[in-house]
C-alpha positions in Angstrom: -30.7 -9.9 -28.3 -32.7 -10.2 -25.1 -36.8 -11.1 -24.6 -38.5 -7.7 -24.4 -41.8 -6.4 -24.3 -42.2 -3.2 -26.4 -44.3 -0.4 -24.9 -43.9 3.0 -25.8 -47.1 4.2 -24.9 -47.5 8.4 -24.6 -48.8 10.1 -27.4 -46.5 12.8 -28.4 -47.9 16.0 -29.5 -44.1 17.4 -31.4 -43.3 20.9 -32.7 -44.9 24.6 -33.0 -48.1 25.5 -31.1 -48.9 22.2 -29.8 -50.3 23.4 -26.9 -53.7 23.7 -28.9 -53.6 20.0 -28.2 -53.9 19.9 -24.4 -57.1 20.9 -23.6 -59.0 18.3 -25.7 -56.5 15.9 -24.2 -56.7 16.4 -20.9 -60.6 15.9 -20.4 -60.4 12.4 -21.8 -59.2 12.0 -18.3 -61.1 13.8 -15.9 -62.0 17.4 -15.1 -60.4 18.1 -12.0 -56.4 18.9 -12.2 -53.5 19.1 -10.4 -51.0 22.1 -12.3 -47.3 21.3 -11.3 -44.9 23.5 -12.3 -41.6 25.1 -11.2 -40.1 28.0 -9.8 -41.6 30.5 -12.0 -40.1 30.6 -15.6 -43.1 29.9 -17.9 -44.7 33.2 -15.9 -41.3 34.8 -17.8 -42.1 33.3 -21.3 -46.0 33.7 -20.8 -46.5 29.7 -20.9 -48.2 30.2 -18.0 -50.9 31.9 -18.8 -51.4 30.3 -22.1 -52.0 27.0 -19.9 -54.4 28.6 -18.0 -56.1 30.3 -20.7 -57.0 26.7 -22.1 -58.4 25.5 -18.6 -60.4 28.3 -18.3 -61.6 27.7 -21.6 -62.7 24.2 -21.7 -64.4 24.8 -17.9 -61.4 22.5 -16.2 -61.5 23.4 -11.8 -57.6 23.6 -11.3 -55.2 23.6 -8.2 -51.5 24.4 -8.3 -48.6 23.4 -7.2 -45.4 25.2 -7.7 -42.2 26.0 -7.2 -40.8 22.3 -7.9 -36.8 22.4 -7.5 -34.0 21.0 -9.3 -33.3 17.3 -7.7 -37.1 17.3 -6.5 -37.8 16.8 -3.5 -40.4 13.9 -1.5 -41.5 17.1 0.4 -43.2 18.3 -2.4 -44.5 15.3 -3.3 -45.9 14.9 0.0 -47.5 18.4 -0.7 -48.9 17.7 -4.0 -50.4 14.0 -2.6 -52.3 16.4 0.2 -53.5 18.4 -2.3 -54.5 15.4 -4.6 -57.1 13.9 -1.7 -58.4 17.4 -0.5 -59.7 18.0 -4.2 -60.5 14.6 -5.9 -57.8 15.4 -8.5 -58.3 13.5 -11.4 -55.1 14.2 -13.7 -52.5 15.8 -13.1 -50.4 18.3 -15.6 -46.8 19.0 -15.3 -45.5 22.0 -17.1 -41.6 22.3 -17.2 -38.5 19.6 -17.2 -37.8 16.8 -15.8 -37.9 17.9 -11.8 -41.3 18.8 -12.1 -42.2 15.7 -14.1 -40.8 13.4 -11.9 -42.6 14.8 -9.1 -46.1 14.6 -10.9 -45.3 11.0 -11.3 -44.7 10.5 -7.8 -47.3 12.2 -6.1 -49.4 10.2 -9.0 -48.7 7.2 -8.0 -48.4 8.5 -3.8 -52.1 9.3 -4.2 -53.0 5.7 -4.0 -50.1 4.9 -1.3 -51.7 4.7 2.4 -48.3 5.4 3.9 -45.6 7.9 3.1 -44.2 8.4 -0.7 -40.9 8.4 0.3 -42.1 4.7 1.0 -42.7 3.7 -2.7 -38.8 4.5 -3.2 -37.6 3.0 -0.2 -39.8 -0.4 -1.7 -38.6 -0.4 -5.2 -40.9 -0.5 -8.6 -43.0 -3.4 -6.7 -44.8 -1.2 -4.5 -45.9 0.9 -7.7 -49.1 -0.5 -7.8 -51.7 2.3 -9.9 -51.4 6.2 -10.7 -53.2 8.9 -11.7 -53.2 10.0 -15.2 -50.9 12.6 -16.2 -50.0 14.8 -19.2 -47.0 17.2 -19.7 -46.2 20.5 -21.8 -42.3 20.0 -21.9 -39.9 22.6 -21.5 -36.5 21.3 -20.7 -34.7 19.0 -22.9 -32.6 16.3 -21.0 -34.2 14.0 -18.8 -36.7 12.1 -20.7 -39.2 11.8 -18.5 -42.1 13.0 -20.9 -41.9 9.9 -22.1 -41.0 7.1 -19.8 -42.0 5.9 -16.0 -39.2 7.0 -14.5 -38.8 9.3 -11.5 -36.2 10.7 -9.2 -36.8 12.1 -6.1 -34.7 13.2 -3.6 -35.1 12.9 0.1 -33.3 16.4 1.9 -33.9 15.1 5.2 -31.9 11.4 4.8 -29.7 12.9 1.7 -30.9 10.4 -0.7 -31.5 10.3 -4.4 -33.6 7.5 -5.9 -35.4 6.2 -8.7 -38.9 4.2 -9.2 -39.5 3.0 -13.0 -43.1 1.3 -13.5 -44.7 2.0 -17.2 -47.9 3.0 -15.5 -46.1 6.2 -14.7 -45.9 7.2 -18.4 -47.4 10.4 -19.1 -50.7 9.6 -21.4 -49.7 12.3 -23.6 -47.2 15.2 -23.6 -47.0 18.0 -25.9 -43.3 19.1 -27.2 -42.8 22.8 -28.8 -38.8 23.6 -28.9 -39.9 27.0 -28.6 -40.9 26.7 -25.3 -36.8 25.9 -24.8 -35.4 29.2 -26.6 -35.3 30.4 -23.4 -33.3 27.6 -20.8 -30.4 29.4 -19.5 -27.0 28.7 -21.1 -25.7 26.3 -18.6 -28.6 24.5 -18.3 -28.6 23.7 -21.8 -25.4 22.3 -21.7 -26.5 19.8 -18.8 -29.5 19.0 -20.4 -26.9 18.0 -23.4 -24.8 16.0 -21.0 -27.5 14.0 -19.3 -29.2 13.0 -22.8 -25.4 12.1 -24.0 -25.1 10.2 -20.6 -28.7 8.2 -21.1 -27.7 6.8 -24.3 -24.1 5.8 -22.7 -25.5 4.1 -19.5 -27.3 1.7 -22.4 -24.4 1.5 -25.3 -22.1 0.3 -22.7 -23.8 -3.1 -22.2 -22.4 -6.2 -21.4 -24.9 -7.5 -24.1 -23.5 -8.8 -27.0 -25.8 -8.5 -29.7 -27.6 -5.6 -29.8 -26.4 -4.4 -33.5 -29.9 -2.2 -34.2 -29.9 -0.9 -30.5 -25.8 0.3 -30.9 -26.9 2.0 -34.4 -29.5 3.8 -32.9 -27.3 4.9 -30.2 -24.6 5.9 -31.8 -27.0 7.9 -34.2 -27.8 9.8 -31.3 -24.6 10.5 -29.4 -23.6 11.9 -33.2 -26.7 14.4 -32.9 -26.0 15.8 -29.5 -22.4 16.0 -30.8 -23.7 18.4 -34.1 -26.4 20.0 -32.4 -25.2 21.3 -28.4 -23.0 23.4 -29.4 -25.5 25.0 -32.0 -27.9 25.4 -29.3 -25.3 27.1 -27.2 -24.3 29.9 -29.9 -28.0 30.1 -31.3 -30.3 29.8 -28.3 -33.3 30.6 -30.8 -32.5 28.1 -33.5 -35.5 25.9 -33.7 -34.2 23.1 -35.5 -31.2 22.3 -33.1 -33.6 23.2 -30.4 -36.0 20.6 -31.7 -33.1 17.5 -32.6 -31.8 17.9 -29.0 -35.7 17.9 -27.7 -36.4 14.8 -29.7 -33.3 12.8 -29.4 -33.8 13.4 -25.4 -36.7 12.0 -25.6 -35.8 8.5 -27.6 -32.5 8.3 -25.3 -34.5 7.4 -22.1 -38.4 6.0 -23.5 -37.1 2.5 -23.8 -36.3 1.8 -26.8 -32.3 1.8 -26.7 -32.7 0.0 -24.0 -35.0 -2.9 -24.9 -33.1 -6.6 -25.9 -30.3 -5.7 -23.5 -29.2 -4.4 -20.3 -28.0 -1.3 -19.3 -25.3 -0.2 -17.1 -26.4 3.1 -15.1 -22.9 2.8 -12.5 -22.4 6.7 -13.3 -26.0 7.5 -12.6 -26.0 5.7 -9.5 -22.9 7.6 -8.5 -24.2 11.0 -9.3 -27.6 10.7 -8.0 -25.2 10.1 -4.4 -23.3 13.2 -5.3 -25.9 15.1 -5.8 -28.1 13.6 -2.9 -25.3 15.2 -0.9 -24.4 18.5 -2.7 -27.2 19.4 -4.4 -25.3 19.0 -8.1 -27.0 19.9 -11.1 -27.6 16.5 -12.6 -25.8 16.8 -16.0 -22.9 18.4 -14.6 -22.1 15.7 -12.3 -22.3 13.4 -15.4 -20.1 15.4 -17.1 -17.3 15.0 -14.5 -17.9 11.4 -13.5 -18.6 9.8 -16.8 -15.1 9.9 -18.6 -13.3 9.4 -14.9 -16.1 5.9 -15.0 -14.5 5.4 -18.3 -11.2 5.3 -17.6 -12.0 2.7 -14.7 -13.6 0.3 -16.1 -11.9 0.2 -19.6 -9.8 -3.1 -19.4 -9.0 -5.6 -21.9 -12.1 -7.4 -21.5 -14.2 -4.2 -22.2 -11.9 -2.4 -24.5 -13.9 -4.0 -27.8 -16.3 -1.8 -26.9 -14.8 1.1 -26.1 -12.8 0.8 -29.6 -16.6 0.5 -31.2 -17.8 3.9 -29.6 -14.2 5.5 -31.0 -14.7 4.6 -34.0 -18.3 4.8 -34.7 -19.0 8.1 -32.5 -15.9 9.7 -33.0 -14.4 8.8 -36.1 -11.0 7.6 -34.5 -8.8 5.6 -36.8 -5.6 3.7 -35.8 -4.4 0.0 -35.1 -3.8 -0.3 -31.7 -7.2 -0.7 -30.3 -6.1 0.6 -26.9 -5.4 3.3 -28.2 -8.1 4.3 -30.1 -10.3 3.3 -27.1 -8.4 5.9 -24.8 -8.7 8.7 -27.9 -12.7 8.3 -27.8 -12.3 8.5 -24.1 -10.8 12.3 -24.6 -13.1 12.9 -26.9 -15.9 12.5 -24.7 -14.4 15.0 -21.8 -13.6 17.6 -24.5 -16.9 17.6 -25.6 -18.2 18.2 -22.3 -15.7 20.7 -21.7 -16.4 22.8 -24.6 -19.8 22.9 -23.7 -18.8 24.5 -21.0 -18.8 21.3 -18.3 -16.8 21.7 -15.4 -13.8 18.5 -15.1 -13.6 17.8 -11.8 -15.9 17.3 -8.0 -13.2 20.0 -6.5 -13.8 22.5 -9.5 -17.8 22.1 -7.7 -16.8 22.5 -4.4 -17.1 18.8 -3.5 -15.0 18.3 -0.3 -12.9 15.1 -0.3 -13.8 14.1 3.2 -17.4 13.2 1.8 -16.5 10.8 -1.0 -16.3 7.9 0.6 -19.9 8.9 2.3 -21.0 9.2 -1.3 -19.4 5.7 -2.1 -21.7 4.4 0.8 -24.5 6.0 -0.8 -24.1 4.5 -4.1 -23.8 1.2 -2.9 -26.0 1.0 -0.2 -28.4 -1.2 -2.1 -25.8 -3.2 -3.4 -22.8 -3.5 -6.4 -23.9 -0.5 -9.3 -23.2 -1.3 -12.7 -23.8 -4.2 -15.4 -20.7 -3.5 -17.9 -18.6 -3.6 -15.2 -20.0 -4.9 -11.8 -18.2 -1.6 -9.6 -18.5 -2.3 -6.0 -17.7 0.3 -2.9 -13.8 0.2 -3.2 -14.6 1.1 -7.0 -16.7 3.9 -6.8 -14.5 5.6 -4.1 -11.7 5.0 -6.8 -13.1 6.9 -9.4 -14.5 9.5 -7.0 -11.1 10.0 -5.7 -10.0 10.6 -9.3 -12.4 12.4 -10.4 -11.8 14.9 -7.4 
């Protein structure tokens, strides 16, 4: 196991009327706030009001911002950092999934930028210097991001998709009600699914040795997105699966799989390209390139591993270990499948005169992936395969 330093630092307000929590929480940090949302479904469920109903009540002055997109974008970030500096915005609130998280956190930290935010990405986690404080009423289960310092943005005008990670762009708090995820649409449940599924693999698949409790945990959670997705799927409403799925996304990406060892991310890196260029849902392009990633890197020098996940995850018995390891690769793509995934870049409409832009795009800060180091050739590879 690796040197780490544990932080794991937002408090985490879980289950049935929560919400009661935010007021009182948000003005320990200030009275002026910045309301982020996105394109008008807590209106639908009555969220929306509820959150405003609690600033109104505990005398908070509030600006909005709304209408945050799938695969964000740095011109709303740009927007919300204008709006930060003309108000004196204090905190910030971000009510929805991951998107409109991840945008918070980046005009947060843009606030204190003096150039453009697009900058901060462009520089890397160094440039993330300070932020403003921010707090989050969950909806979406997939990403994470109510509870680490992650955030993806994506830049329409240059078609790219990247990623600043910096602990000070934790939420302080964020409150977590399943209910408020009854009502996600069918197929966005089932990429939420896929990209929680994918966060734990990017980390599992580690060319670190020993990380026994870290594989455990993992495997632990790959087995509850395996029982509960499909539950979900049939029973939109049932709050137990609803609340597994919300939980286990947000231990998958707050650190603590990934502390002692390192993590791969080659498949992330790939789809953030893909859908930099096409505008992909985020868990559907993981459910096409992960098992196609698989198959490419699964060699005998990996194949102990991939026998492991089989095994463990999938219950796959037999002697010839490659084998088995193929079998738990099968698994995995049937499991996206039936949860209604699509298999392949053509079944999205991906043209194959693009891949080997999106090749370029995945490399173009270097070799992706720590399992198995993939470098431009690679990633065209299993893009061509996967289309």
């Amino acid at each position: 196991m690796l040197n780490f330093t544990y932080m794991v630092s937002t408090r985490i307000f879980f289950g049935r009327n929560s919400i009661e929590h935010l007021g009182e929480e948000i003005k320990q940090y200030g009275n002026r706030i910045l309301f982020v949302s996105g394109k008008g479904s807590i209106r639908k469920t009555g969220l929306y009001e509820t959150v405003i109903n609690i600033f109104m009540k505990n005398n908070l002055v509030y600006y909005e911002l709304s209408g945050v997109q799938p695969n964000p974008r740095i011109s709303h970030v740009r927007e919300g950092v204008k709006l930060c500096r003309e108000h004196d915005i204090e905190c910030i609130v971000a009510v929805g999934g991951g998107s409109v998280i991840d945008s918070a956190k980046a005009i947060a930290t843009g606030y204190y930028h003096d150039g453009d935010p697009w900058d901060l990405f462009l520089l890397g986690d160094s440039s993330v210097k300070k932020a403003l404080p921010i707090g989050t009423v969950l909806t979406f289960a997939g990403t994470g991001s109510e509870m680490n310092g992650n955030a993806v943005i994506s830049n329409e005008a240059t078609e790219e998709k990247l990623a600043i990670h910096k602990d000070i762009l934790r939420p302080r708090f964020s409150i977590l009600d399943p209910t408020y995820t009854f009502s996600v649409p069918r197929n966005q449940t089932a990429a939420g699914t896929v990209d929680i599924f994918s966060h734990i693999l990017e980390q599992y698949f580690s060319p670190t040795k020993d990380a026994f409790v870290q594989d455990r945990m993992a495997e632990s959670l790959l087995k509850t997105c395996i029982q509960y997705g499909p539950v979900v799927l049939a029973e939109p409403t049932e709050y137990e699966a609803r609340a597994q799925l919300m939980w286990t996304s947000s231990i998958a990406l707050n650190g603590l799989l990934g502390y002692g060892r390192v993590g791969d991310w080659a498949t992330h890196g790939m789809e953030h390209a893909l859908s930099a260029v096409y505008d992909v849902t985020h868990g559907v392009g993981l459910a096409i390139l992960t098992p196609y990633w698989m198959e490419h890197v699964l060699t005998a020098e990996t194949r102990e591993k991939f026998v492991e996940y089989a095994r463990n995850v999938w219950q796959i018995d037999g002697k010839n270990e490659l084998t088995v390891a193929k079998q738990g690769i099968v698994k995995t793509r049937e499991f996206f499948t039936s949860l209604g995934m699509p298999q392949t870049l053509g079944d999205i409409g991906v043209k194959q005169n693009d891949l080997e832009k999106m090749a370029e795009k995945t490399v173009s800060h270097g070799d992706v992936g720590k399992f198995k180091k993939l470098g431009k050739n690679d990633v065209l590879t299993i893009l061509k395969n996967a289309f």
